[in-house]
C-alpha positions in Angstrom: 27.3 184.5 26.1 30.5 185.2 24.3 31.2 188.3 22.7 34.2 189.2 20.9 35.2 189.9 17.0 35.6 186.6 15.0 35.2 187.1 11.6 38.8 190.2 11.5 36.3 192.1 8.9 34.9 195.6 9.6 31.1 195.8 10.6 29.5 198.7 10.5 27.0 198.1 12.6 26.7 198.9 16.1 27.2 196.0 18.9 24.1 196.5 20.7 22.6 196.1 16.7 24.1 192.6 16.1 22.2 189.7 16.8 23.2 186.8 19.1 24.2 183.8 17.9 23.6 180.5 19.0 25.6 177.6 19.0 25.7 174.3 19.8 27.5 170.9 18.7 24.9 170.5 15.6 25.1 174.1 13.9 28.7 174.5 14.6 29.6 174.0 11.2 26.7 176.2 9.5 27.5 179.1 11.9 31.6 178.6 10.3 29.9 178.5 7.2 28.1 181.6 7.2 30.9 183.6 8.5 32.7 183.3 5.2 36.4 183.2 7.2 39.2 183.4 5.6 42.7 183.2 7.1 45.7 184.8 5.2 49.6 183.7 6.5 52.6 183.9 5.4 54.7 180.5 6.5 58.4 179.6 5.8 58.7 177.8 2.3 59.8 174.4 3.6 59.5 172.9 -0.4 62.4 174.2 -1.9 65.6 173.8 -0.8 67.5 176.3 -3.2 64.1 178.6 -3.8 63.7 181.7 -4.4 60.6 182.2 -2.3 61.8 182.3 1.6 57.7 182.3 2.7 54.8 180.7 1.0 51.7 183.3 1.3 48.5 180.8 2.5 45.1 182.0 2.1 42.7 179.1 3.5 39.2 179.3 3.6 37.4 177.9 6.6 33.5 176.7 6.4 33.7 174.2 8.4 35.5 172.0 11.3 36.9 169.5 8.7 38.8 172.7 7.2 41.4 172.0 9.6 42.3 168.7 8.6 45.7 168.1 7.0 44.4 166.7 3.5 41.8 169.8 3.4 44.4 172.3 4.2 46.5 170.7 1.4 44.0 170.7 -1.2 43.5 174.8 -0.5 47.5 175.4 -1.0 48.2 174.4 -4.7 52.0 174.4 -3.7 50.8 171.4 -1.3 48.3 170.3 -4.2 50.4 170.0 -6.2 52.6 167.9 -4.4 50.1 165.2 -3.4 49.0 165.1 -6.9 52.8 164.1 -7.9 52.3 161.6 -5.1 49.1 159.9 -5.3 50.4 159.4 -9.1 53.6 157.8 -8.1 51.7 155.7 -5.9 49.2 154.6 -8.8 53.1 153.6 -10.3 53.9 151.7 -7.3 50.7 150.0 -7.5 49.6 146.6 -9.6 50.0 149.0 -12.6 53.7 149.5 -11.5 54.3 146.0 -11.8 52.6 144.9 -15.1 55.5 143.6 -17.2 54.0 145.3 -21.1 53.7 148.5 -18.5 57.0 148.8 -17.5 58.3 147.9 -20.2 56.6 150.9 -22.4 58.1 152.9 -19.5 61.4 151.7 -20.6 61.4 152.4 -24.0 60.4 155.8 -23.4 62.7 156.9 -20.7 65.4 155.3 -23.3 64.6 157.6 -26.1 66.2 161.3 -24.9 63.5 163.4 -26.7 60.4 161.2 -25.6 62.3 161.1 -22.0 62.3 165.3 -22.4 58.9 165.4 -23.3 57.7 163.3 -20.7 59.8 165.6 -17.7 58.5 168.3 -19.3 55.1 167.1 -19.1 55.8 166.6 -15.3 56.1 170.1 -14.8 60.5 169.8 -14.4 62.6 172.1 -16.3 65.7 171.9 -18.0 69.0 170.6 -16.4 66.8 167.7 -14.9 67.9 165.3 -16.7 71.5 165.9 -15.8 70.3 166.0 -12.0 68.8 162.4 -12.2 72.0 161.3 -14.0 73.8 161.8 -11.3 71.7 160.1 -9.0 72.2 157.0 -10.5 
């Protein structure tokens, strides 16, 4: 028997009026589940170099063991989401579609326009002054 405050939520209700809980390997989950936990942390704000934003507040909701996986904990911070959206699409690029002559070369011809190559970075979600950044990577 464990007893002990798990949830970081006030109860009103008196110890000796709580009910046990059992758990084993099978009901693990459901008893996470039912808890409704949420865990709220501020972490250093490791995506920006130049940000304004020193710490990144996290609030990630936990209903089951799988929560704590890497690709679920990324999905539940849209910084992270966001991210791996921006990279599962430059894989689809990298992919047989990345290589389909007509494809990339519809890529081209849009990149070489400058107000269909704005467009498209501003579809992307970058800003002004990009284009002079990737200039100057080349």
């Amino acid at each position: 028997l464990v007893l002990g405050d798990f949830v970081q939520r006030v109860d009103e209700r008196k110890v000796e009026n709580r009910k046990s809980i059992s758990i084993d390997k099978n009901n693990f989950d459901d008893v996470l589940a039912k808890q409704d936990l949420q865990l709220t942390l501020s972490v250093p704000n490791h995506l920006q170099r130049d940000g304004d934003v020193e710490e990144l507040a996290v609030n990630v909701s936990v209903s089951s063991m799988s929560d704590f996986n890497p690709a679920s904990l990324v999905q539940q911070v849209p910084e992270l989401k966001k991210l791996m959206e921006l990279r599962d699409a430059l894989m689809a690029l990298k992919g047989p579609l990345g290589n389909a002559p007509a494809f990339r070369k519809a890529i081209e011809n849009v990149l070489i326009n400058e107000a269909s190559r704005t467009r498209v970075l501003g579809e992307l979600g970058f800003g002004v002054g990009v284009e002079s950044d990737l200039a100057g990577q080349e």
